[in-house]
N, C-alpha and C positions, 0 to 999 in steps of 0.2 A: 504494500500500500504506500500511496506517494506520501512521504512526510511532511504531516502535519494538514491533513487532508482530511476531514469527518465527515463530511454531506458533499453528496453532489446535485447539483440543481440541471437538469434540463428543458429546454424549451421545448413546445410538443412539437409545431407542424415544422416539418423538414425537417428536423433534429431528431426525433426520438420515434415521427409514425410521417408516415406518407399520406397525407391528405388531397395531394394535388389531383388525382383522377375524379375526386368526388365535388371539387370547387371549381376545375376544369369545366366538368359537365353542369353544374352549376350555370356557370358565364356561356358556355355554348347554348344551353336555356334559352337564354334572354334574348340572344340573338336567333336565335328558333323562331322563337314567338314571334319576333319581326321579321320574318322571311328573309335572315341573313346567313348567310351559310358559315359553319364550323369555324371558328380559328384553330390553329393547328396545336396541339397540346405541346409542345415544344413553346411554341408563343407565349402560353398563358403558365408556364410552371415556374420560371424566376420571381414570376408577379403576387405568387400565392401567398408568400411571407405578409404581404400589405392588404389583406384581408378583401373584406367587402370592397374597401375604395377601391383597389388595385384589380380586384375583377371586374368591377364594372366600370371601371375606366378602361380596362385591355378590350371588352367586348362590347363597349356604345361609346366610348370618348368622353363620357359625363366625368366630372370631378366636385368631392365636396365644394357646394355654391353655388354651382349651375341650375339650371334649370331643368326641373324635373328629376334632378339628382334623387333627393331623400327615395321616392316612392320608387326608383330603380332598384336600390339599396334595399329595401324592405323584401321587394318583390326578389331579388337575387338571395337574400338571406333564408326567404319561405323555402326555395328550391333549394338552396343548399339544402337545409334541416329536412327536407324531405327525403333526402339519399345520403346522408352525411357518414353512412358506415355501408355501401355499397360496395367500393373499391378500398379505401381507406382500411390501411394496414399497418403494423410496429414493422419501421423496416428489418428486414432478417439480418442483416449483421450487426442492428441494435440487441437484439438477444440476446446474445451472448456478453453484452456488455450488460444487461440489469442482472443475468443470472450470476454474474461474476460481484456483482454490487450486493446480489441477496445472499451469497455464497459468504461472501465475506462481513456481512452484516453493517455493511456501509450503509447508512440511510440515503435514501435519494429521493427526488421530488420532482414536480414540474411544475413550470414557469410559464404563463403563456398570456397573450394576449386577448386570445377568445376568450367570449364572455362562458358563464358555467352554464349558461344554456346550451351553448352548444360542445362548450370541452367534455362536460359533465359525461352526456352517453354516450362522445364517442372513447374518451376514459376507461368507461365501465365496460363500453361494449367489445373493447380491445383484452380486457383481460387486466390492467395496468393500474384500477382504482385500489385494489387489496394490497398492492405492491408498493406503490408510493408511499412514503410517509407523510408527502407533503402535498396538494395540489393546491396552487394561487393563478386564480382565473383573471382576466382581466379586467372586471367587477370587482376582484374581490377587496381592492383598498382603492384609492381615491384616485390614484395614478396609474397610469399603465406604463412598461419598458415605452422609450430608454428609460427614463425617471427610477430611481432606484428602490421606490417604496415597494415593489412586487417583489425582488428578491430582497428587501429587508426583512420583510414579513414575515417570507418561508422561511427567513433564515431564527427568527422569530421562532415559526414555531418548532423548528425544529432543537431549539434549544442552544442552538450554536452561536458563535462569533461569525460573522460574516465571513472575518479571514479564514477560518479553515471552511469554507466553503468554494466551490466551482462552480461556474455555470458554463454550458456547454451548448452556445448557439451559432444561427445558422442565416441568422441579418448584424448587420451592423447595431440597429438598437438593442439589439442584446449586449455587444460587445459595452456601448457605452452604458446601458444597466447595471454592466457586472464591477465594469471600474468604478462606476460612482459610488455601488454598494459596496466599495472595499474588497470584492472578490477576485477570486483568479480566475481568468477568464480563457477558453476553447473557442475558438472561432471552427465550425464543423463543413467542411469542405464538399460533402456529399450531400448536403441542403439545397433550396432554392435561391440561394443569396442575392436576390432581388439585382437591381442593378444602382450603380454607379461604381463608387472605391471598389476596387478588386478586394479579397478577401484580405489577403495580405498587407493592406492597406490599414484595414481595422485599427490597428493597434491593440489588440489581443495577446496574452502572455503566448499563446499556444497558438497555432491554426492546424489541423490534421486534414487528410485527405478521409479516410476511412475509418469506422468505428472498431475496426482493429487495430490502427495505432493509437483512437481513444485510449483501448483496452491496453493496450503500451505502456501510454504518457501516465496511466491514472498507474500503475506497476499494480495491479493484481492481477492474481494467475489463469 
């Protein structure tokens, strides 16, 4: 175990489960409905880190403040939550990194932006709710990443100092989440890392490519 290391914190979508096929389809949705044909999932998988805004600005061009924004947003939030666990999976070589975390009795948790409306079932229905010791939704304190009250909290409850804690995400507001809250921070390579700064740009203690050098850098077996 890496020294001086007690909890780790990860972020859900792109980091720790694949969401993108089901917020994908989601945004293909909306442009269905309007007789606009498919964007191409390669399109829309950088953009999934920036939630609702970032889908329905990749599949109508609306942006919070425009016109007719909100009631796109709602309507793309309905169709998510209607197939939100259709495709939506824990990626397979994140396994091996929580069972090496419960093996070892690491506590771990997650960090996310989605509200508990929708982290909530897809959480539970992943298998992942018994597992965490921690979950903080994006609801769940006043602020959301980057701001550092989400990972204070969990660090909070999980009884720790922030410093022996990690977070391990897979946008830039995570990366500036984790430094504000005093954490060590994973920038995760195999995410959706939205666009702008290259990953390596972050400024992140760490940046990995695969949840096998996670499994590495964190030194459990």
């Amino acid at each position: 175990m890496r020294a001086g290391l007690r909890g780790v914190l990860f972020d859900l979508d792109g980091t720790l489960i694949d969401s993108a096929p089901d917020l994908a389809a989601a945004a293909n949705a909306l442009r269905a409905a309007r007789g606009l044909e498919p964007m191409p999932y390669e399109a829309l998988r950088p953009l999934v880190g920036s939630g609702a805004r970032g889908m329905v600005g990749a599949a109508l061009g609306r942006a919070p403040g425009d016109a007719g924004y909100d009631p796109l947003r709602e309507e793309f939030l309905a169709r998510y939550e209607a197939g939100l666990l259709e495709r939506t999976q824990v990626f397979a070589a994140m396994r091996p990194v929580i069972d090496a975390l419960d093996a070892a009795q690491l506590p771990w948790g997650i960090v996310t932006n989605k509200v508990h409306r929708y982290a909530d079932p897809v959480i539970a229905g992943l298998g992942l709710a018994q597992r965490a010791a921690v979950v903080i939704a994006g609801d769940s304190t006043a602020h959301s990443k980057p701001h550092p009250a989400p990972l204070l909290e969990a660090a909070r409850r999980l009884g720790l100092a922030p410093a022996a804690c990690v977070y391990v995400g897979d946008d830039l507001r995570d990366v500036q989440a984790g430094r504000a809250a005093g954490m060590t921070t994973v920038a995760a390579g195999w995410g959706y890392l939205g666009q702008g700064e290259t990953i390596e740009r972050w400024g992140a203690d760490e940046w990995v490519d695969t949840p096998a050098q996670l499994l590495d850098w964190l030194q459990l077996p």
